[in-house]
N, C-alpha and C positions, 0 to 999 in steps of 0.2 A: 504494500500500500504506500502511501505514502513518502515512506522509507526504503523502498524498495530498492535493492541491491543485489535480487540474488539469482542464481538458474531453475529455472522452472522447467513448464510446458515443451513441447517440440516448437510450437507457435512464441511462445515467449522466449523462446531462444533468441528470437529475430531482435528483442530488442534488450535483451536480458543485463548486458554487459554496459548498454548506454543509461540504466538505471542504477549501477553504482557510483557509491559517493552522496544519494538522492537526501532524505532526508534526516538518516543518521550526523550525516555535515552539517543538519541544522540547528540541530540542538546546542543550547547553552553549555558548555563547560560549568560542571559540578568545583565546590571548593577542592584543594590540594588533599589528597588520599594519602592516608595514613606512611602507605607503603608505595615506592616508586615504582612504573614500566619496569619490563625487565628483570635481569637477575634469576636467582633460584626460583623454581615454582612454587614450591611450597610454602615461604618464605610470602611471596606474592598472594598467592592466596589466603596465607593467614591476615593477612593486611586488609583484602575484600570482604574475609570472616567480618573483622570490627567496625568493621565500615556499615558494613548488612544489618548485625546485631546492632548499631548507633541508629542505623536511619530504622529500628522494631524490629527486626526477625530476630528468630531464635535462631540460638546456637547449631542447634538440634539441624535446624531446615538448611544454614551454611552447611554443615559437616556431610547432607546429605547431598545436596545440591554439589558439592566439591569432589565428593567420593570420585576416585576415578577420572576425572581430570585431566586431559591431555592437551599438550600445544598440536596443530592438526597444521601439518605443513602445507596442504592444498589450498586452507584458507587462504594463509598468505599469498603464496600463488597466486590465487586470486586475486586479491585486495591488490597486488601490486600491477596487478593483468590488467586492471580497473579498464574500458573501452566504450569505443561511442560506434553506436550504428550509420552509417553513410546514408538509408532511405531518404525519397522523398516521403510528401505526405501520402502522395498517391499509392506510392509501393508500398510502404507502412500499413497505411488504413487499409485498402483491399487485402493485405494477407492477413491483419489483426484481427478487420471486421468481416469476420468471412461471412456465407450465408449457414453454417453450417454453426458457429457461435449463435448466432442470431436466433438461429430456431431453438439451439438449448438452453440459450438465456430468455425466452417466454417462455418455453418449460417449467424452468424453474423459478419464474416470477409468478406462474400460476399452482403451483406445488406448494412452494413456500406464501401463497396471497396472504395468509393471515399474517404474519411476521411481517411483512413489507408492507400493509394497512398498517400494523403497529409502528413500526418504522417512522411511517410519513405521519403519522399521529404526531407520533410523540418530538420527533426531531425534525421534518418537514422535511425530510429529502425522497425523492420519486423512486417507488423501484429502476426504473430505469438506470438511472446514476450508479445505483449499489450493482445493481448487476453488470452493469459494462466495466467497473473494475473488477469485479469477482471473474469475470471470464478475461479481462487483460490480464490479471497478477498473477493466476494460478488453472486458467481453464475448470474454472467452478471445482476447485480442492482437488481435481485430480491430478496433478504435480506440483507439490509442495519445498522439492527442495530435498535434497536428500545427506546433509551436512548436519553430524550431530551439534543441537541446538548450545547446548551446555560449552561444549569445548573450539565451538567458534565464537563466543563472547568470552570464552577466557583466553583464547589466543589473538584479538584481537584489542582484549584488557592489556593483555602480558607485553604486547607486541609496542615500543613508545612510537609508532607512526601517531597514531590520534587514539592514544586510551584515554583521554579525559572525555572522548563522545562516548565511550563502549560500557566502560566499567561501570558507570549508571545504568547500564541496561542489563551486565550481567547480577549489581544490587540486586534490580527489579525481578531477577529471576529467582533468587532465592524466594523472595517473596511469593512468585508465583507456588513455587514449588512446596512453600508453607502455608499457604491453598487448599493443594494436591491438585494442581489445574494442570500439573506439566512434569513427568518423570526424567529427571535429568540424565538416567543412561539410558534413554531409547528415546527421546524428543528429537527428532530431526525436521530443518527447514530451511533457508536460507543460509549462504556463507556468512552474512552479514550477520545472522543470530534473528532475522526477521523470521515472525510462527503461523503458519495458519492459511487458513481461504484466500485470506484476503493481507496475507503479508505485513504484518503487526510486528513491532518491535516490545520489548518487554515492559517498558515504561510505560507504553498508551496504552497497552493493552491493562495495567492495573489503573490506567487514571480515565478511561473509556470503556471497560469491561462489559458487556452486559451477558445474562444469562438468558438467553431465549428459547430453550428446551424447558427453564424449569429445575434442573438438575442439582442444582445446587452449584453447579463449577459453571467458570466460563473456558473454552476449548474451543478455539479456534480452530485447532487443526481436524477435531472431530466435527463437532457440530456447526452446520450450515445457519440454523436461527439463531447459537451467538453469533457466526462471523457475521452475518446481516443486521445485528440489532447492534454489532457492538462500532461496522463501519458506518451509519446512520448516525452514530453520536459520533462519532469522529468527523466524521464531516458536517456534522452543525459545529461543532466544534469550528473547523475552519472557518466557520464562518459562513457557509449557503444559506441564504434568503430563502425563506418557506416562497413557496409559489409564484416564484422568477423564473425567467427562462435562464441558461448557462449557454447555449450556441444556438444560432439562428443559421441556416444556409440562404444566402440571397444572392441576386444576380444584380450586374451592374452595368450602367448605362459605360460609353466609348469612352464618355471622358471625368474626370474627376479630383480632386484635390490625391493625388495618391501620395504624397509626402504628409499626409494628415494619418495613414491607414498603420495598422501596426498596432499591435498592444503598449500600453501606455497612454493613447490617446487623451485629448480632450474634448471628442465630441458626445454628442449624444444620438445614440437610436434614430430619433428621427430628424436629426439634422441630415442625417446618412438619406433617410426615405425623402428628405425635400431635396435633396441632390438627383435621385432619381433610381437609387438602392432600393431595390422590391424586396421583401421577405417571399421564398416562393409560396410558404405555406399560407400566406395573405395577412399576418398577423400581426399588424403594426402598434398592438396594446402598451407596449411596452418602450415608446417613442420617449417616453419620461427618461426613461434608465441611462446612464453613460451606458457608451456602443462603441467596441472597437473594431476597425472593418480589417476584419484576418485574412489576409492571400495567402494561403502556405508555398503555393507555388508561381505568386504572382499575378496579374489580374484578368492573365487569361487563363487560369486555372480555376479549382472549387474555391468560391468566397462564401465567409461569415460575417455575422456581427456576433461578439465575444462581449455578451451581460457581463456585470460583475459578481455574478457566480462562478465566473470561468475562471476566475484565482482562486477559485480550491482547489482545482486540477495543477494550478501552478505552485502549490503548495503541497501538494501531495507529490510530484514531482514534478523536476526544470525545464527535463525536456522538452521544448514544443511541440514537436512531431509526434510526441507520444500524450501529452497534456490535449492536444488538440482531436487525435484520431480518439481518445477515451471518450472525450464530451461528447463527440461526433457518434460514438457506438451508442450511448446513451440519451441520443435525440432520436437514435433511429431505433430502439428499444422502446420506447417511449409515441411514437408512430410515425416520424420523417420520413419522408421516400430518401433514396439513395441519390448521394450527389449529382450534380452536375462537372462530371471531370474537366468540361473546355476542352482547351487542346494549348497546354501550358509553355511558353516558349522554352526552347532548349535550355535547360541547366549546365553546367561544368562536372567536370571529371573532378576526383580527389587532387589530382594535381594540379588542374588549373584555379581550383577553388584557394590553393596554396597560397599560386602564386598571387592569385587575386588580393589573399588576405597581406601577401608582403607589399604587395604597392598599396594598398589601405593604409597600410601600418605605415608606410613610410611617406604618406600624406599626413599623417599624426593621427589617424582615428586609433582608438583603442580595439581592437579584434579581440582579446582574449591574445591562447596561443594557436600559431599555427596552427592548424590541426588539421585541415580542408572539409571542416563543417560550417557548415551557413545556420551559427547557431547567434543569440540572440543582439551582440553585440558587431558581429560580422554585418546584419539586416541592416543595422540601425547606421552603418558607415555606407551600407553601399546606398541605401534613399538618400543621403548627402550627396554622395557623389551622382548619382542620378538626377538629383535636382538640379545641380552645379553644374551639370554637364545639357541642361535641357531635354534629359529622358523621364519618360515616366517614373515617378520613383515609389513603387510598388515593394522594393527591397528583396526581390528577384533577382540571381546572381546569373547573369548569362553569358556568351562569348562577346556579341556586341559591347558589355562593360568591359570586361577584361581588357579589349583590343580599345578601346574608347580611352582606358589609361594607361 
């Protein structure tokens, strides 16, 4: 969810590796821990013990939760493999949002309708929403992650890359474990130590917990009506608007402020619809709201307008391409017909996106680092330079820029 970091699905494979680093990097750093990164394990872990036992757990739940305990070298591996997927939106969304998700996510929005009625009750979020991440994080719980849960928050505590994100979250698991919500030799999930359907880290998962079976525990990784009762609060939590839209699809007239379009904007909804922006689904209710007009692949591609619902997605994670294709599986969950793809002008190769970003960079825009992705500070230099140069500046990266600087 959210936080999500880890290998899942055959289908989340595709975007599996561009989700680490996601929300675990956003958390606060906790005060100084008893006991430093590194060093002897044991030693380390008696340090997490008094740290557990200080923030309420018992002895008992540390000693348990610790039993057994190993450094797991693949995490690392991992963590330092960290990687971003090249898709466009287009590539992205059609393999993410397949027809074949689609059918098992009303399934199981009509399986589970009591819990998702409670859901939108109690916390105001649509099945829809819940269910387009349940089938992006994990293909509705059937690949979780297969990385014991326990001995990748302690090898990522133990490890001093960033144990001040981690080690609050392995805290958190003794906690769980003192529960009985989570058995620490056979819990597997994420490398990152994220649990469950819906890909939970150990901290939300005790500060948004819900039990929706009834059971007494909350288990994400078994049960479906907690992961749905408990990412409904997590996502009010973020902040979603009870009965606001999160992504509109709209079509756009030939010409238009396109140096205004882009997330971040300052217009509104229906400044967009007096420009001559249609909603296709005719629904202009919502002309009050800021409206951000989204080209993922520029404005001869699929457009939206991006409510300000659509930063929960951005807070659940950074990615665009992936923040955008969830809202999008979730509008059409919820009853959108399926885009309109255009016929998007040609993009750049990894190399030429490179090179693009070194002449950006050495105009003085800020890129990030090279990397040859068109990710959010890349957009925001080339609509500069597309203005500057009297192209449309949609924030589309194409040959005509590249050759234009």
């Amino acid at each position: 969810m959210h936080r999500s970091l880890a290998s899942r699905s055959a289908l989340a494979l595709l975007f599996a590796l561009a989700l680490a680093g996601g929300a675990a990097a956003q958390q606060a750093p906790d005060a100084a821990p008893a006991t430093p990164c590194g060093g002897d394990l044991s030693a380390f872990l008696d340090g997490v013990k008094k740290d557990a036992v200080a923030a309420g757990a018992s002895a008992a739940a540390a000693d348990e939760a610790f039993a057994g305990a190993e450094i797991d070298p693949k995490v690392l591996s991992r963590d330092r493999a960290q990687g971003v997927f090249k898709q466009t939106f287009l590539e992205f969304s059609q393999r993410t949002v397949s027809q074949a998700r689609l059918d098992i996510g009303r399934q199981k929005m009509k399986q589970y309708a009591d819990v998702f009625a409670r859901a939108e009750q109690e916390f105001g979020v649509p099945p829809g929403v819940i269910t387009a991440f349940w089938a992006m994080e994990t293909d509705f719980g059937a690949v979780q992650g297969d990385f014991n849960t326990r001995n990748a928050l302690v090898t990522l505590s133990h490890d001093c890359r960033r144990p001040e994100l981690f080690r609050p979250q392995l805290i958190a698991l003794v906690e769980m474990v003192q529960h009985g919500d989570l058995d620490p030799a056979t819990n597997t999930g994420a490398w990152a130590g994220e649990i469950g359907q819906v890909q939970m880290l150990p901290r939300d998962i005790i500060a948004y917990g819900m039990d929706g079976d009834g059971d007494g525990h909350i288990r994400l990784k078994q049960s479906s009506p907690d992961a749905i009762l408990t990412a409904a609060k997590f996502i009010q939590h973020l902040g979603f608007e009870r009965g606001q839209p999160w992504l509109q699809e709209v079509t756009l007239p030939d010409n238009l402020p396109w140096e205004k379009s882009g997330l971040g904007g300052t217009m509104k909804a229906g400044e967009w619809f007096a420009l001559g922006v249609k909603p296709r689904d005719g629904n202009t209710a919502f002309g009050n709201l800021e409206g951000d007009l989204v080209l993922p692949q520029g404005r001869m591609g699929p457009a939206f307008i991006a409510y300000p619902n659509f930063k929960i997605y951005l807070e659940w994670n950074k990615s665009f391409i992936y923040t955008t294709s969830a809202a999008y599986f979730g509008t059409r969950l919820s009853g959108a017909e399926p885009y309109l793809k255009g016929v998007p002008e040609q993009g750049l190769a990894s190399d030429q996106m490179k090179a693009l970003q070194t002449k950006l960079q050495s105009l003085g825009h800020d890129v990030g680092e090279i990397d040859g992705i068109l990710g959010s500070g890349t957009r925001v230099a080339i609509q500069k330079e597309q203005q500057r140069l009297g192209m449309p500046a949609d924030g589309w990266a194409t040959p005509a820029l590249l050759n234009a600087l």
